[in-house]
ROFI-244663 format. One line per 10 residues: number of its first residue (from 0); their letters; for each residue x, y, z of C-alpha. Coordinates in steps of 0.5 Angstrom, whole numbers, plus 500, padded with zeros to 3 digits. Layout:
ROFI-244663
NUM	A	X,Y,Z | ...
This chain:
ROFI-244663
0	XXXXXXXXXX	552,486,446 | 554,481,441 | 554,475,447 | 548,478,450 | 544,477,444 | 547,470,442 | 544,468,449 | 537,470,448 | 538,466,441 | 539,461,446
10	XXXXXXXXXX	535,461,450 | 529,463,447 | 524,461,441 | 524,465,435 | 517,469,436 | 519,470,443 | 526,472,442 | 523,477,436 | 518,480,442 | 524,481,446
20	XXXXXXXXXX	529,485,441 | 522,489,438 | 524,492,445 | 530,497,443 | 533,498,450 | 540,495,451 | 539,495,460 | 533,491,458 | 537,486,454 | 542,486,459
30	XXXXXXXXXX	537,485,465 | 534,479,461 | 540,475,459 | 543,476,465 | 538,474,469 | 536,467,464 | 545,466,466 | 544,466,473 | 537,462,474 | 537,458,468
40	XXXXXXXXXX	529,456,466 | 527,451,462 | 524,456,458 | 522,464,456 | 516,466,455 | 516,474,453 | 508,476,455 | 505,482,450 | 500,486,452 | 495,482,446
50	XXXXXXXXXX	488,478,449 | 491,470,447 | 498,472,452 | 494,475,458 | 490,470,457 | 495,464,457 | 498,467,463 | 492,466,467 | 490,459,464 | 498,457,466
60	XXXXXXXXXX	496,460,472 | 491,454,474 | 494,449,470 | 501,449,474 | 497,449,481 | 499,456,484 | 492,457,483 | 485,453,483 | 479,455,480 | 472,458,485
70	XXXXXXXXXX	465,457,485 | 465,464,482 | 466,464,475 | 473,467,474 | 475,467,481 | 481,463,483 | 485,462,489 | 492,461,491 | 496,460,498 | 502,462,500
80	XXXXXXXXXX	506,457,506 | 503,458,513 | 510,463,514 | 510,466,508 | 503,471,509 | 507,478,509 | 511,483,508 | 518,480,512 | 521,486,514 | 528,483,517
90	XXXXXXXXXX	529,479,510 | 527,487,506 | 534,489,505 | 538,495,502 | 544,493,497 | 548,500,500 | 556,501,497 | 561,501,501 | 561,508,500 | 554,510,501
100	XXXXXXXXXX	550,509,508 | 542,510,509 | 539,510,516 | 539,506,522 | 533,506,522 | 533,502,514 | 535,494,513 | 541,494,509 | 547,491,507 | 554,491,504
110	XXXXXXXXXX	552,492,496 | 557,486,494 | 556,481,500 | 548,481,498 | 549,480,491 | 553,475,492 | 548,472,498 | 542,473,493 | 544,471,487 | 547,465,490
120	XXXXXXXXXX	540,463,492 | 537,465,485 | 543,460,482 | 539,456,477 | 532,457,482 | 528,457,475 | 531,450,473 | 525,445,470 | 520,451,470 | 519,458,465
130	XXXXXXXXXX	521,465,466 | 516,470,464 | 518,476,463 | 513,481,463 | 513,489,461 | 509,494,465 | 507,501,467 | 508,505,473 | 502,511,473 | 498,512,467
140	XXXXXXXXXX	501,510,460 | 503,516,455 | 504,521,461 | 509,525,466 | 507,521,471 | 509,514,467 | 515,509,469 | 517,503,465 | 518,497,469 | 520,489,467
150	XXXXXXXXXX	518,483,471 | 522,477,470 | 519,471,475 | 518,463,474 | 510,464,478 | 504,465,474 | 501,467,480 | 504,472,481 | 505,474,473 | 497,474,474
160	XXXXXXXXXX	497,478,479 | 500,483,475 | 495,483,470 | 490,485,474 | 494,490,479 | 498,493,474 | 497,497,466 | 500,493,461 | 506,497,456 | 509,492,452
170	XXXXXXXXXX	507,497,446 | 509,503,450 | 516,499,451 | 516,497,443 | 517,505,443 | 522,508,449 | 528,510,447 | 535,506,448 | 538,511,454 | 531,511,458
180	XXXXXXXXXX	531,509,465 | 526,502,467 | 526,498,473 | 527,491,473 | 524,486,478 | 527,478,478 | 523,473,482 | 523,467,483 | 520,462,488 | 525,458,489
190	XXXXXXXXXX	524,450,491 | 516,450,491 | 512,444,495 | 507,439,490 | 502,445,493 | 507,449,489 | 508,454,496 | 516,456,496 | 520,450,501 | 525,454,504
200	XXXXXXXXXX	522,461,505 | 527,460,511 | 532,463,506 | 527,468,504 | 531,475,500 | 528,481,498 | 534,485,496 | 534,492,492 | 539,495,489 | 538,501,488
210	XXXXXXXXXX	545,504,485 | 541,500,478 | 534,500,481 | 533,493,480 | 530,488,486 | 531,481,487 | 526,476,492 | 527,469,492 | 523,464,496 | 517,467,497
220	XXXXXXXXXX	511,468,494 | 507,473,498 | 505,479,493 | 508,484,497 | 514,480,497 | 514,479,490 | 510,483,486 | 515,488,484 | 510,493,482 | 507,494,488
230	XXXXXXXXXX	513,496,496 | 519,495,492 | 518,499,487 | 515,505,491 | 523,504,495 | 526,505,488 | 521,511,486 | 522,515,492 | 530,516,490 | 527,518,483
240	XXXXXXXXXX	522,523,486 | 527,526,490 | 533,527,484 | 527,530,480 | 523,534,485 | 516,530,486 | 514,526,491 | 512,518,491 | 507,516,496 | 504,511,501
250	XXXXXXXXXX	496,513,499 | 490,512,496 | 486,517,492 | 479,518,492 | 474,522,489 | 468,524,494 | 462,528,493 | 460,534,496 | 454,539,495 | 450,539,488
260	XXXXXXXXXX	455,534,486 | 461,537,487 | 467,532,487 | 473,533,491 | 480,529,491 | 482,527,498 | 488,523,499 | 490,519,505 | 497,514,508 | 495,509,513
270	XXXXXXXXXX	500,504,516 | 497,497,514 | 490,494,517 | 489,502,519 | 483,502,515 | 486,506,508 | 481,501,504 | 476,500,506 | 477,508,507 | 478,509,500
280	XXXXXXXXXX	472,504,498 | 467,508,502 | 460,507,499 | 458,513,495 | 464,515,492 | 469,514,488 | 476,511,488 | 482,513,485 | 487,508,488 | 487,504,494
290	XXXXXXXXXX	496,504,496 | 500,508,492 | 500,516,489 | 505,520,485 | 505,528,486 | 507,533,482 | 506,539,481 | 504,542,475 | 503,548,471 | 502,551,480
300	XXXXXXXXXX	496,545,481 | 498,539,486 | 496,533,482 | 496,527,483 | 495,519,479 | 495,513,482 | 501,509,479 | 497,503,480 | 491,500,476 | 489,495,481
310	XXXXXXXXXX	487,492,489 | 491,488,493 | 487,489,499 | 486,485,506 | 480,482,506 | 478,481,513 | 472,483,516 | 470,486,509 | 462,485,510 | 457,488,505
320	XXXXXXXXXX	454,493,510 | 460,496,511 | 464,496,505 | 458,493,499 | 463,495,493 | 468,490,495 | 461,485,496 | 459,486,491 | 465,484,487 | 467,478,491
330	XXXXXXXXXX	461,476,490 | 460,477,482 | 462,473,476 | 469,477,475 | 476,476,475 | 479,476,482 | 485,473,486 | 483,471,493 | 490,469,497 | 490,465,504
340	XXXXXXXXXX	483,465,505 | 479,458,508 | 475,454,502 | 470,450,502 | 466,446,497 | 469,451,492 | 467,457,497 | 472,462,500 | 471,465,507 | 475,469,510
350	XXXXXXXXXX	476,472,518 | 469,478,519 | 465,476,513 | 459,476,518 | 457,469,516 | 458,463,520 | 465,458,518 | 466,451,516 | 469,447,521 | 473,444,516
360	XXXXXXXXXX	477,446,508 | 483,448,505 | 487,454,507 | 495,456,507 | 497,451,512 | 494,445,507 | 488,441,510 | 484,445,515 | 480,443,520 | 478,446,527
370	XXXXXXXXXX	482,446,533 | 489,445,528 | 496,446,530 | 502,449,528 | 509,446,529 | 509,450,536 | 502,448,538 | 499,454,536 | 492,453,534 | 491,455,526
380	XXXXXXXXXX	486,460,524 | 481,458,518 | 483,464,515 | 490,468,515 | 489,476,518 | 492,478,512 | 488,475,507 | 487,479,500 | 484,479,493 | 487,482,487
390	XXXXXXXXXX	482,486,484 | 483,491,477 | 479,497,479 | 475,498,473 | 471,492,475 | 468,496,482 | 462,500,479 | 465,505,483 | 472,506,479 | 473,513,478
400	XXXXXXXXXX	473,515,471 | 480,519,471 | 484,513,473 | 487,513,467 | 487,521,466 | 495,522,464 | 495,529,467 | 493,526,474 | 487,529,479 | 487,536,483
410	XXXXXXXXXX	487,535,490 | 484,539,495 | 486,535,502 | 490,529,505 | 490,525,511 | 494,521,514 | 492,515,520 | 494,511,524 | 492,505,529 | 492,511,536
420	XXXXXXXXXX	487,508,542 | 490,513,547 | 492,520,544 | 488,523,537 | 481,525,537 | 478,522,531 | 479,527,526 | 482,534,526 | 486,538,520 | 492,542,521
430	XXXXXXXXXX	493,549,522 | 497,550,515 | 501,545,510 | 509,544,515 | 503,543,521 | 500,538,518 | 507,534,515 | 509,535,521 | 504,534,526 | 499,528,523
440	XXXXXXXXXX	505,526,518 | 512,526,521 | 508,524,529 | 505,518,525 | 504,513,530 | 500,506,530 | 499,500,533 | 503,494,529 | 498,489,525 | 499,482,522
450	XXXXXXXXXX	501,485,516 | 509,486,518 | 511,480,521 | 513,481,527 | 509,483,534 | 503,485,534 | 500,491,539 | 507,495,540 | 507,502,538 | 512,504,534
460	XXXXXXXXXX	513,511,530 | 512,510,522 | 513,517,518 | 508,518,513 | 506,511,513 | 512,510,509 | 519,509,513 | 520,502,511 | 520,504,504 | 525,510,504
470	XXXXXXXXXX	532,510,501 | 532,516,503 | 535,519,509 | 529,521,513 | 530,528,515 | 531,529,508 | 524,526,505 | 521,530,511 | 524,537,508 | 522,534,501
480	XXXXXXXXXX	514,533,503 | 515,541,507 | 518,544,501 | 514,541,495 | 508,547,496 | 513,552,495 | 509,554,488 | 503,550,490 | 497,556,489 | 492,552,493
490	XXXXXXXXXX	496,546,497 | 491,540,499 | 488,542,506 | 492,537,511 | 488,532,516 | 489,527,522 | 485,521,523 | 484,515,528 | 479,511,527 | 482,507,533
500	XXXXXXXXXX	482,511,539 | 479,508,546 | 475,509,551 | 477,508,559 | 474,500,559 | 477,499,552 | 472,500,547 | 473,503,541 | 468,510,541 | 468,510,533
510	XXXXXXXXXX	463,506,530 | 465,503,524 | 462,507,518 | 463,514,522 | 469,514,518 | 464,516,513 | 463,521,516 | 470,525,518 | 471,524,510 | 464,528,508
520	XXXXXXXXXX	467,534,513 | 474,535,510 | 470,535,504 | 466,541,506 | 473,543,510 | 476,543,503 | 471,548,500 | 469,553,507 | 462,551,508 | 464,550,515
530	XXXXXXXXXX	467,552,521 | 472,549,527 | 473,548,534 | 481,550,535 | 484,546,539 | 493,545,542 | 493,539,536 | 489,542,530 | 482,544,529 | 476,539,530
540	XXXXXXXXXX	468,540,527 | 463,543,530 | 458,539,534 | 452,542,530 | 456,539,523 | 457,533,526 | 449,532,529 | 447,534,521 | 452,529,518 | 452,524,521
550	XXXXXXXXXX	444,524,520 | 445,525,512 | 451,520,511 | 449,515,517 | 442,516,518 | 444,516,526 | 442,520,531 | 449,523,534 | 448,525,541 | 453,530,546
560	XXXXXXXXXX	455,524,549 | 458,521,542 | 461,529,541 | 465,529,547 | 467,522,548 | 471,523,541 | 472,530,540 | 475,531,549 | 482,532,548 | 486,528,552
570	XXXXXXXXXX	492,533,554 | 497,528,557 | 496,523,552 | 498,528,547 | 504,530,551 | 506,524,552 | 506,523,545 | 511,528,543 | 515,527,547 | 515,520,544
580	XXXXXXXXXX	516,523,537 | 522,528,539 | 525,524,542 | 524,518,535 | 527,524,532 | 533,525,535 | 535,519,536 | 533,516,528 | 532,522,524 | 539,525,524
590	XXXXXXXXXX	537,531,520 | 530,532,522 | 529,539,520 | 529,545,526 | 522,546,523 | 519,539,526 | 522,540,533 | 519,548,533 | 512,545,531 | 512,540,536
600	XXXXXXXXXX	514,545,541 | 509,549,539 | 504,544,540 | 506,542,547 | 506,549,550 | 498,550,546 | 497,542,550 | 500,545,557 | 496,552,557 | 490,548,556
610	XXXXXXXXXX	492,544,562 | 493,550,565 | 486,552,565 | 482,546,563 | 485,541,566 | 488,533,563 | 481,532,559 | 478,538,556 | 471,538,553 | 471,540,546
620	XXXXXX	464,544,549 | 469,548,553 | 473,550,548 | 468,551,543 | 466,557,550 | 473,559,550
């Protein structure tokens, strides 16, 4: 400990070493001193959660490049290199010791090769440049819900990025005990353009070893690969919750309003670009968290919290009809990051805002103009797929007030969604907790998008909207999710959603609000105001529900003929379906629990009893008569 302190009082200033050791935490330091050795900055900078610090951030943020100044008071925007605009699967990888092994299904590699590879790219990657250190919180501060975590990384941009997303706990880490357990993030960008992009993003890493819950990512910038916060930390979390018994998920939170003024918690997991934001963003109600939820079970009640303070959302085709929250926000002074948009005369534009593009700007790919290529003659759009802003909620007037509550939410339903244009009606709810983890949750099937890189349009099965980040064997986290309401006394009701599916000529026969109006009737589900259809794969609403909610929520006529396009069930779709998720399971999910290959069956004898007697298309009228 002697040689680690003798480092830091290298190495750091007299006021920032003094900051670090009022943080009593040997791993801590160790983390720290370690991390100093092996990327050698040219300074330390030990962010506190003080006004002047923050603020520092940001400005430095500016000052260097990574970030420039919009016409909006308080907004900035920033780009990544044109092939670093996702989260990059292939270069995401598991350090698994030689004894030890997760499933095929997970990127990995031998724990010493990949430290070896990593920190040999990390080898004095921050020289010139300074190392900020920031200390953050993980669900709310003072709670059972919290976990501490340490960023070290040589972007401003992504230290700023934290400020916004992230609660700040610097005091609480001048508080933990020496033995408590932190999550530690180091990241560099490595060698950066005069753009200050990351130059070789061909040896893009982001390598997670979990034996000591410490991530490494290097040449890259793109927040999902570097904000350790954020699918990094839900990787390490998920090992955590399954060794103490609660459960770390891929969803948002939300509190929706129902008759005289109720408010009812509803979480939900959605692959990326499946509408989970816009989802838990819907106009009139009140948001929680946007990405990433905890549950536990506390004194018999099923809370939740989101570990999260703020929003890192797509921004595409946020318009102000349909998402007038996010609108409003990005259209008023406040401190906002926007990434990867196109810009103008000081104005950000983005794909779908509904408005007219410039023919000419700056984007992710440097000076833009229509018709631009890219080094395979592709032409550049204006603005990238994924483009984000970083947003704290408390700056959306629709912020819930419990966002910060240490004892979490109570919820009363969750759903889960996906990109399905064939298969699942619009909305349907489970016929109990193991039908709906297993029917809507472990048969989650979607359409890849731009957000992964990779092909986009293959189908392809994601368990709960959370496979990429499990170090976990799946079979078992699918128990785990099963066995969690054991001493629940009134589980969340669980739901499927699709806001995807297609008619015969191609056109989706959901509009782009009518989610509002499946939430508003698991709302009513949650409560047992209103009845349901039973069909093979779950219960669907009633027509007449649906004729009075969508004038109350829309002020839209709804018609039999929208009933029966989206409610018909679709037998052979469905089975062939199943037969798809069965056979995932088996051949990818060693340890798949009996109960899921029973509860698929189940519904696959429903599904050919009903072609049976209906037919390959069954009108939900026709069910409704028996």
């Amino acid at each position: 400990m002697s040689n680690v302190k003798e480092l830091l009082k290298k190495k750091l200033t007299a006021e920032n070493y003094d900051r670090l050791m009022a943080v009593d935490n040997a791993k801590i330091h160790e983390f720290v001193a370690d991390a100093i050795e092996l990327t050698n900055p040219e300074a330390v900078f030990v962010c506190t959660d003080s006004d002047e610090d923050i603020s520092h951030v940001r400005e430095m943020s500016v000052k260097t490049g990574e970030e420039s100044p919009l016409e909006n008071p308080g907004h900035t925007y920033h780009f990544d290199g044109i092939n670093d605009q996702a989260r990059d699967r292939n270069a995401t990888k598991y350090l698994v010791p030689k004894t030890e092994s997760l499933s095929k299904a997970l990127n990995q590699i031998e724990r010493e090769e990949g430290l070896a590879d990593v920190r040999g790219l990390m080898k004095d990657s921050m020289k010139s440049r300074t190392m900020i250190l920031r200390f953050l919180m993980l669900g709310p501060r003072d709670s059972v819900f919290s976990i501490p975590c340490i960023q070290a990384t040589d972007s401003w941009y992504v230290a700023h990025s934290e400020d916004l997303l992230y609660r700040t706990a610097y005091e609480q880490f001048c508080k933990i005990d020496n033995d408590d357990n932190v999550f530690c993030f180091l990241h560099s960008a490595g060698q950066v353009t005069e753009d200050m992009i990351s130059a070789d993003v061909e040896n893009k890493r982001v390598y997670m070893d979990y034996t000591i819950d410490t991530v490494y990512s290097v040449n890259t910038q793109y927040g999902g690969n570097t904000m350790g916060l954020k699918k990094l930390a839900l990787r390490l979390t998920i090992r955590k919750a399954d060794r103490e018994g609660w459960l770390a998920e891929h969803m948002f939170i939300s509190g929706v309003y129902g008759p005289g003024g109720r408010k009812t918690y509803m979480a939900g997991a959605f692959p990326s670009a499946c509408g989970k934001t816009s989802t838990a963003m819907l106009p009139g109600e009140t948001i929680l968290g946007d990405d990433i939820a905890y549950f536990r079970n506390i004194n018999g009640e099923f809370r939740a919290v989101n570990t999260e303070a703020g929003i890192f959302g797509i921004i595409q085709n946020v318009k102000a009809k349909s998402d007038p929250a996010i609108w409003d926000m990005l259209h008023s002074p406040g401190e906002v990051i926007i990434s990867n948009i196109l810009v103008s005369d000081k104005k950000p534009y983005w794909l779908g805002m509904g408005e007219d593009l410039p023919e000419k700007g700056a984007n992710f790919s440097g000076e833009w103009f229509k018709g631009k290529k890219d080094a395979k003659g592709k032409e550049i759009s204006p603005a990238h797929k994924n483009a984000r802003y970083a947003v704290s909620l408390k700056a959306l007037a629709n912020c819930d007030p419990d966002l910060d509550n240490p004892d979490g939410v109570v919820l009363g339903g969750l759903m889960y969604g996906g990109r399905d244009p064939k298969a699942s009606v619009p909305v349907q709810q489970s016929f109990n907790w193991v039908h709906g983890v297993v029917s809507y949750g472990a048969s989650l099937e979607t359409e890849t998008t731009f957000a992964i890189i990779g092909e986009e349009g293959v189908m392809e099965i994601n368990l709960m909207s959370i496979q990429d980040f499990l170090a976990i064997p799946l079979g078992k986290y699918i128990q785990n999710n099963i066995d969690f309401v054991n001493d629940i006394k009134k589980p969340p009701l669980v739901f499927g959603v699709n806001y995807f599916l297609r008619d015969k000529e191609g056109n989706f026969v959901n509009g782009v609000r009518d989610k509002h109006v499946w939430i508003k009737w698991m709302e009513l589900r949650v409560h047992g105001d209103v009845d349901a259809i039973t069909c093979p794969t779950g219960r669907i609403p009633c027509y007449e529900d649906l004729v009075k909610l969508f004038k109350q929520v829309l002020d839209k006529e709804y018609t039999k003929e929208d009933y029966i396009s989206q409610f018909t069930i679709r037998v052979s779709e469905n089975l062939a379906k199943i037969g798809r998720v069965s056979k995932y399971h088996k051949e990818n999910v060693p340890g798949s629990p009996q109960i899921v290959y029973d509860t698929l069956e189940d519904t696959r004898k429903r599904l050919n009893d009903l072609r049976e007697k209906h037919g390959d298309y069954v009108s939900p009228f026709d069910l409704a008569t028996g």
